[in-house]
N, C-alpha and C positions, 0 to 999 in steps of 0.2 A: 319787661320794663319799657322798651318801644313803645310797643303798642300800647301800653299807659301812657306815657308822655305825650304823643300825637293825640290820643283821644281826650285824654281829661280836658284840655281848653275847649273846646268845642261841647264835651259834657257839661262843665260848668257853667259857659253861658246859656245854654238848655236848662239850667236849672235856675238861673236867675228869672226864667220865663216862668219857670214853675212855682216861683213864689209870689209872681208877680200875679200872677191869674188865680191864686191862694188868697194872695191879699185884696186885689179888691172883689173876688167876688164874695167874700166876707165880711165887707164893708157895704156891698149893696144886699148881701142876705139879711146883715144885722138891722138895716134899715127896715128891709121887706118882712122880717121877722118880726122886728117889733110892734110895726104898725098894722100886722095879721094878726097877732095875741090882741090888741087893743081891739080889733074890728071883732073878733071873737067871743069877748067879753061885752061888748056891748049892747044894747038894748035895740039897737037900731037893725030888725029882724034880716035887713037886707043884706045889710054888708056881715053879720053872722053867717046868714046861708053863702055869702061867696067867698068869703075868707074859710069857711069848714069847708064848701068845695075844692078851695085851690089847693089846702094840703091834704088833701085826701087823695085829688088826685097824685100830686107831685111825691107824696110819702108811698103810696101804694103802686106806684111804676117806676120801673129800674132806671137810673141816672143816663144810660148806654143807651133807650129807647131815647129819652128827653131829648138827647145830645142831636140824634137820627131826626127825630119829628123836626125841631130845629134849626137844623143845617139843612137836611134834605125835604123835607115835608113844606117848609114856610114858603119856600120857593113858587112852590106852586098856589099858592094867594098872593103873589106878586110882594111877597117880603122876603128881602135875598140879603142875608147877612153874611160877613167873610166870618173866617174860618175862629179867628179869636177875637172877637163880640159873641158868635154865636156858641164857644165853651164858654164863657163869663158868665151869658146869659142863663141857660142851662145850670152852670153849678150855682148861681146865685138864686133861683128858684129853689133847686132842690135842699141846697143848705138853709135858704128862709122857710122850707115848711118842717123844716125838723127845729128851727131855730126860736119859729111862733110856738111852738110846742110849750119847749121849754121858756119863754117868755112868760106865755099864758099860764104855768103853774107856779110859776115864781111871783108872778101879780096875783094869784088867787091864794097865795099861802102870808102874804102879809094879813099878820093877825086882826077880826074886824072890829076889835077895840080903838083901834087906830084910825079907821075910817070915822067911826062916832067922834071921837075924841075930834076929830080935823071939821065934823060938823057943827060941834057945839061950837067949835071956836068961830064961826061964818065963815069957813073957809068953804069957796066953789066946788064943783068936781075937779074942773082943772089944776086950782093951786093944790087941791088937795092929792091929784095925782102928781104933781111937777114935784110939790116938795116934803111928800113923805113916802109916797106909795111907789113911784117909779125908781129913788135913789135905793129902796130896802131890796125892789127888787131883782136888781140891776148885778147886785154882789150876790143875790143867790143864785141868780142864772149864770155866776161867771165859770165855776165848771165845766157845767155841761157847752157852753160857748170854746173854751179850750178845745173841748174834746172833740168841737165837730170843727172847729177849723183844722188840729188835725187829722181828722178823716176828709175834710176838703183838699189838704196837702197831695194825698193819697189817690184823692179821687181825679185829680189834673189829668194823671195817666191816661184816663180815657179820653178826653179830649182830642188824642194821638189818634183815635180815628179817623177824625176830619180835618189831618193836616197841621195841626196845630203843633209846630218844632218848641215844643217842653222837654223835659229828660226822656222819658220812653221815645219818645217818636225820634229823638237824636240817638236815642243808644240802636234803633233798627236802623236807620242808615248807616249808622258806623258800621253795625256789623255785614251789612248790604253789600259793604267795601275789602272789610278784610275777614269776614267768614272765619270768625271767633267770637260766637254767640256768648259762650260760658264763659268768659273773660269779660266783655263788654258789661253783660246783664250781671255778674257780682259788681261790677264798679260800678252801674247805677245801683244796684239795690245798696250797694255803704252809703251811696250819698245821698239819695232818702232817709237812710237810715239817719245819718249825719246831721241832715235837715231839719228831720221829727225831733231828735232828741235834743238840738238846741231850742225849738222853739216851744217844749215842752216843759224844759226845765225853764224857760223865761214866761211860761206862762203860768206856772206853779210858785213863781216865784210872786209875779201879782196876783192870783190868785190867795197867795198867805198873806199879803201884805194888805189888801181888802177886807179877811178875813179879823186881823185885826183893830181895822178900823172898825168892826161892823161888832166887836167884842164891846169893844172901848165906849 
């Protein structure tokens, strides 16, 4: 019960890091996602072929390389980023090519009755995107959006290689201290566990409540 008490503060605030670098790099993936589904779908051959490069690459090499190329690799073309820009960056990439993914098939699944229908009316591409085609798609992407912010929660841990004090990288110094590996590493894994499963059920909870609107 000691060594609970002295370590949980110090765990806790490790983990307030850990949702902090959950949160926005899910706010700059959602951004980077959406506007790679749109660059994918469009017409304009250029930005198709860089936007299917970028997640081709970023989908098909391991987050644990990115993280490396990033911190260790940029240095050397004279872009030297610290330790937490350079996870942000990293998981904000990789969550945007799995996140244009699912953008892209949630904009290519609104039925194209609805695009005609938005032409007859003189409506542009733009309005026609802004106010039927992007809000339809939005609540059917918002699943698969839960799911990878929780495996972005998940994936913070790695960051822990390059320094980055989030919950793993605090729970190896605690145990550096008092050489109680198996006691440490169950108390982070509850409070991951802790973590997920509220932000899980709060996101299940919008999730249904969308769901309804999009009945109605």
């Amino acid at each position: 019960m000691s060594l609970l008490a002295e370590s949980l503060p110090s765990l806790l605030t490790a983990t307030l890091m850990t949702i902090v670098l959950a949160v926005v790099s899910m706010l700059i993936a959602l951004v980077l996602g959406f506007f790679t589904a749109l660059a994918r779908i469009s017409k304009i051959q250029v930005l198709k072929a860089i936007a299917s490069i970028y997640v081709s690459i970023f989908r098909g090499t391991p987050l644990l390389v990115q993280i490396f190329v990033i911190y260790y690799g940029l240095p050397q073309i004279d872009i030297q980023l610290e330790p937490i820009p350079s996870g942000i960056l990293a998981l904000s990439l990789n969550a945007g090519a799995y996140l244009s993914e699912s953008f892209r098939a949630a904009l290519l699944s609104v039925d194209r009755g609805q695009h005609e229908a938005a032409v007859s009316l003189g409506m542009t591409y733009g309005q026609m995107m802004r106010r039927i085609i992007i809000p339809q798609s939005i609540r059917i992407a918002i699943p698969t959006m839960s799911n990878t912010y929780i495996i972005l929660i998940k994936d913070t841990s790695l960051v822990s290689v390059i320094t980055v004090t989030e919950l793993l990288q605090m729970s190896s110094l605690i145990i550096a201290k008092t050489f109680e590996p198996l006691t440490i590493y169950l108390i982070a894994a509850a409070i991951y566990w802790v973590v997920i499963t509220f932000f899980t059920v709060l996101l299940d909870r919008m999730e249904k409540r969308t769901s309804k609107h999009l009945v109605q």
